[in-house]
N, C-alpha and C positions, 0 to 999 in steps of 0.2 A: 394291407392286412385283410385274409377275406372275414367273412361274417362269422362262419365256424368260429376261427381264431377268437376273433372278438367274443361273441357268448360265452365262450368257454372262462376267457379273462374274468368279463364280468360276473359269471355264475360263480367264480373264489372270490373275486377282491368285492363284490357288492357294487362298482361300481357302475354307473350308464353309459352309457356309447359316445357323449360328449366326454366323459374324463377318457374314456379310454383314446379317445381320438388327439385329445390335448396329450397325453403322453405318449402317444408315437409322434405328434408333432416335435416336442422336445429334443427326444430321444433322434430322431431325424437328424434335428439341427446343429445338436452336439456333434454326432458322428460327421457330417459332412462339411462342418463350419470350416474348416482350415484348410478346405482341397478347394473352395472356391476363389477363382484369381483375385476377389475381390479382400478376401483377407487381410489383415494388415497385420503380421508380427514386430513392425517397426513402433508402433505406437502403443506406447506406456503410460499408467495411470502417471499422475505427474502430485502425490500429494503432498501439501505444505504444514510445515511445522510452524511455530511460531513466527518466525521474520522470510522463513525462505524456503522453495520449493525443492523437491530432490527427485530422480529417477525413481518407478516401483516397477513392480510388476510387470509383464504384459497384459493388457489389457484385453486381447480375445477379442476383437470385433471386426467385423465385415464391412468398409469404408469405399461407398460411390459416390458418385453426381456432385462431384465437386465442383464449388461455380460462383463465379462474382454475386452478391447480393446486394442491393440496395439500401439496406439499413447496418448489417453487419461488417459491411465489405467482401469476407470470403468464408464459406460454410461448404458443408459437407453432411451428408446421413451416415447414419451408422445401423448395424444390426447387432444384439447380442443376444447370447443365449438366457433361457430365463434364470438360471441361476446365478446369473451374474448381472443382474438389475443396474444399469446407470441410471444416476440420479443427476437433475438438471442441477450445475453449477457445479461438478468435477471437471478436474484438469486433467488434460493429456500433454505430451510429448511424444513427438513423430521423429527419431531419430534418422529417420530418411534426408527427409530436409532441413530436419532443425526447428521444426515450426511449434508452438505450442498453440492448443484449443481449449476451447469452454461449452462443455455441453448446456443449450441453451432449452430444448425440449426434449422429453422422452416421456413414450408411450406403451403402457402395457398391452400386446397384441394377442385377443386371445388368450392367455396365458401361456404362450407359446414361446412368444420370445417378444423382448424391447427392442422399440424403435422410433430413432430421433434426430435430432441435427446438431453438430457443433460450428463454434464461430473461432476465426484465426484471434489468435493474441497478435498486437502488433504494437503495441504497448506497455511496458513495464510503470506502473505506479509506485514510488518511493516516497518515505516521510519519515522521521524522528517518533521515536513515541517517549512519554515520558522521563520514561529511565537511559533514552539516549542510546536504545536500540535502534537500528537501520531496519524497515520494514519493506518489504518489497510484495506487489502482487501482480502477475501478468493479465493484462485487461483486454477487450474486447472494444474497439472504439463502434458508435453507433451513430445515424445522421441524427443531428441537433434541429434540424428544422420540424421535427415534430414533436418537439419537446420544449416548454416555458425553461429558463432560469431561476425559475424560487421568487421572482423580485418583481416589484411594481414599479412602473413608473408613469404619475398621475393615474390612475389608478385602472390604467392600462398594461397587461402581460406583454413583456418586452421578450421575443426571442432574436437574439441579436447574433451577428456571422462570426464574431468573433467567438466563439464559443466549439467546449470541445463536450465529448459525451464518452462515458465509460459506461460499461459491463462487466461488475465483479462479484464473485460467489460471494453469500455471505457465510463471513465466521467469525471470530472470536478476536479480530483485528478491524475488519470490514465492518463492522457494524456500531464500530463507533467512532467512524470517520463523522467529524462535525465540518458544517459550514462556516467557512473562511477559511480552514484550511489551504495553506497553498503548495505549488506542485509547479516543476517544471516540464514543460514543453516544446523539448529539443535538443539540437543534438548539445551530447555531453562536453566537446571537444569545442566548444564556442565559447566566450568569452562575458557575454551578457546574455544567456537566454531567454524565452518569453518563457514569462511564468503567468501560471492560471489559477486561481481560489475556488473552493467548493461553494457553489452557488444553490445546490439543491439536490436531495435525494428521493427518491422514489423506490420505497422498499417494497419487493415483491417475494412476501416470506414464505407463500404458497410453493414459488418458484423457484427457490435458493439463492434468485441471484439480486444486486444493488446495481441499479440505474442511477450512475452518477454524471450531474453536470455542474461544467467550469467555465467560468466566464476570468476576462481576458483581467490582468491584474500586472502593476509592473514592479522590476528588478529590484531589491533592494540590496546593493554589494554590500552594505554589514553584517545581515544577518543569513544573505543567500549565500552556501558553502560548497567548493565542489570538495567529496569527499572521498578516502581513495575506500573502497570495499576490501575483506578479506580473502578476494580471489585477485586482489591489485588492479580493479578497474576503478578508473574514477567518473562519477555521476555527480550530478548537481543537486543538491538538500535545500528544501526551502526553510528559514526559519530554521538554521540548523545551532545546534548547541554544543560546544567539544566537551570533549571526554571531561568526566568529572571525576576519572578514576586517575592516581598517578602512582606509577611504582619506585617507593622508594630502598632501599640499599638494605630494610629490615625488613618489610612488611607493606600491604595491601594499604591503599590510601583513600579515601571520598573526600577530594575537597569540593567546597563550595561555599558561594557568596549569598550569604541571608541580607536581605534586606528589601526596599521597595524596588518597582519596577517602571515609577515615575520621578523626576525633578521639578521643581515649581520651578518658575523664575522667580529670582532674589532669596530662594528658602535654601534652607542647609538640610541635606539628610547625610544619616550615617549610616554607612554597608560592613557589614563584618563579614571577614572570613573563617571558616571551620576545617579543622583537617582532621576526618575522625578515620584512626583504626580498624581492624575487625573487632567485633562486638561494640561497634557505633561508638567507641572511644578515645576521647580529646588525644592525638598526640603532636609533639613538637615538630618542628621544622623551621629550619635555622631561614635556608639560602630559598628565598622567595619576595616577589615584590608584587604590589601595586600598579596595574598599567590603565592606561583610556588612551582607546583608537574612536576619532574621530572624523569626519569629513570638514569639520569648521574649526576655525580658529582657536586652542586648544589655550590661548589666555582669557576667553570669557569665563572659563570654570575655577574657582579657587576649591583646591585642593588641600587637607588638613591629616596625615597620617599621625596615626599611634598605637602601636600592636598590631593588634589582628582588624582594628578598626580604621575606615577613613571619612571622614566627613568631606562632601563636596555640596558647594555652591555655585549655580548660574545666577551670571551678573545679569544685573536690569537691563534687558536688549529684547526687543521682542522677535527679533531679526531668529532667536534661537528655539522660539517656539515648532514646533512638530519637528525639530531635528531629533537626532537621536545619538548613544554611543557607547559603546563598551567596554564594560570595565570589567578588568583581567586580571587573575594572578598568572603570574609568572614565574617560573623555577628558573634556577641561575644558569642554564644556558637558555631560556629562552622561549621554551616550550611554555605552551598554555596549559595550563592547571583546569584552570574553570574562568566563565566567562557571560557576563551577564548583560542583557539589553538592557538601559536606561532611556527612558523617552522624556523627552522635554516638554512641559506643558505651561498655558499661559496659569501667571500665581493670580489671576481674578484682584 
C-alpha cells in the first residue's frame, strides 16, 4: 500500500498507520489463505455434544511442520485467520487420514491472524455416567515421566512406569472426572484388558485443557463390561451398570434395585425392586425374577424372597470377605432389567 494510500485511509477512518497496517494484514490473509499448498480443506472443527463428537464445519486453517514430539507424541502448527480465533482445547478431524487433534497452544499475532500447535488424538477415553450414559472423549496421550500420580508413598512422590497420561479439553463432562475413576487400556477385542484408575488431575483452566493421570489398576470381570455402542462397536466399560430402562408391551419402564451396596458377614439386608412408569409411577409386572452372579460358592448366601423384596444373608466364613456379587432382575427371557454390585464386608 504506498503512503499516499495510507494517509488518505487514515485522514477518513481516524485511524494510525498501525491499524491501517493490521488491516491490510488481515485482509491479505483472508484473500490468500486457500491458494497456499499449505491449506488444509480436509480438516474439520470436530465439536462434542454431550456423550459424543460429530463432524462441523471446515475449519480454514493452514497446517505444517508436522513432527514427532516428545511429550505429545505427534503435533502440527497451524495458521488462522483473525476472525476465526482457535482456542486451546478445540477438536479437529482430518478426513484425509482419519486422524483427530487437540489444539494444545494458540497465539494472538499481532492482530493479524492466530498461531499455534495441535496434538494427535490416539486415544478414546470412555466411562458410564450416572444415568447410564456411554461418554466418550478423544485424548491426547502425554510422557508420564514428568508428572507425580496424586499419591504418596512414605511420604515420598511415587512416579511409577506403569502409568498412562491424558490430555482432554475441559467441558461440562471433563471436569468432573473424580479420582479412582477406572478406565481401560487396550485393545477392545481382548478378553481381560488392563485397566487404569484416575490417579490425579491437574487443571489448567487458563488453558482449556485437563492433564489426567492413571496408574495401573486390575480387571475385575463382574463389574468390567464389554459393551456394544450404537454404531455396533463393542468397547470395554469399567464399572459398567446395564440399562435400567426396559420396554415393555405398554409403555416406558425405569427399573431398579434400592437398597444397600454392602453385606456384613452373618447380617441380613433387604434389597427391593421398583418398576416405575413415565411420570415416576409404581407399575406392575408379572414375568420377572431375582438373580445373583457370583465368582464363589453361591450356598454361603441364604437367600429369602417376597414380592418385590429379597432378604440375603452371608454365612459366618471369613473366606467371603472383599468378594463381591450381583444381584439382578431378570425379565422372563433372560435379559437383565437392572443390576446391582453387592460387596462383602468383614461384620466386626
Amino acid at each position: 500500500m504506498s503512503l499516499q494510500l495510507m494517509k488518505y485511509r487514515m485522514n477518513n477512518r481516524g485511524d494510525t498507520a498501525r491499524d491501517e497496517m493490521i488491516r491490510d494484514g488481515q485482509n491479505l490473509l483472508k484473500e490468500e489463505l486457500e491458494h497456499d499448498s499449505s491449506y488444509s480443506p480436509t480438516l474439520l472443527f470436530y465439536p462434542y455434544d454431550y456423550n459424543k463428537g460429530s463432524d462441523g464445519e471446515c475449519a480454514n486453517l493452514r497446517i505444517y511442520n508436522r513432527k514427532k514430539d516428545s511429550t505429545y507424541g505427534e503435533v502440527q502448527n497451524f495458521v488462522s485467520t483473525y476472525d476465526n480465533p482457535i482456542k486451546k482445547g478445540m477438536y479437529f478431524h482430518d478426513t484425509k487420514d482419519d486422524t483427530y487433534w487437540i489444539a494444545t497452544e494458540s497465539y494472538n499475532v499481532n492482530d493479524i491472524q492466530f498461531e499455534g500447535k495441535m496434538a494427535k488424538c490416539i486415544y478414546t477415553l470412555r466411562w458410564q455416567d450416572s444415568d447410564g450414559n456411554i461418554i466418550e472423549r478423544k485424548a491426547v496421550t502425554c510422557d508420564q515421566t514428568k508428572y507425580s500420580n496424586g499419591q504418596t508413598g512414605n511420604s515420598t512422590i511415587m512416579v511409577a512406569d506403569n502409568q498412562y497420561g491424558l490430555l482432554v479439553p475441559i467441558d461440562e463432562v471433563t471436569k468432573n472426572l473424580k479420582r479412582e475413576m477406572r478406565f481401560p487400556f487396550d485393545f477392545d477385542d481382548i478378553d481381560n484388558p488392563d485397566i487404569y484408575r484416575l490417579s490425579n488431575r491437574k487443571i489448567n483452566l487458563d488453558e482449556g485443557i485437563i492433564q489426567l493421570s492413571f496408574s495401573f489398576d486390575a480387571f475385575n470381570s463382574m463389574t468390567d463390561k464389554k459393551v456394544t455402542l450404537d454404531d455396533g462397536k463393542q468397547v470395554w466399560i469399567c464399572d459398567y451398570s446395564s440399562s435400567t430402562s426396559s420396554i415393555s408391551s405398554t409403555e416406558e419402564m425405569l427399573v431398579s434395585i434400592v437398597g444397600s451396596d454392602t453385606l456384613r458377614i452373618n447380617r441380613t439386608k433387604t434389597w427391593t425392586v421398583e418398576f416405575k412408569g413415565k411420570g415416576e409411577n409404581n407399575v406392575e409386572v408379572d414375568n420377572w425374577k431375582w438373580n445373583i452372579k457370583a465368582d464363589f460358592d453361591m450356598s454361603e448366601l441364604v437367600m429369602q424372597e417376597s414380592g418385590l423384596n429379597i432378604k440375603i444373608t452371608a454365612q459366618d466364613d471369613d473366606s467371603l470377605v472383599d468378594e463381591s456379587f450381583l444381584l439382578q432382575i431378570l425379565s422372563g427371557d433372560g435379559t437383565v432389567l437392572a443390576e446391582k454390585q453387592i460387596d462383602i464386608v468383614d461384620g466386626f
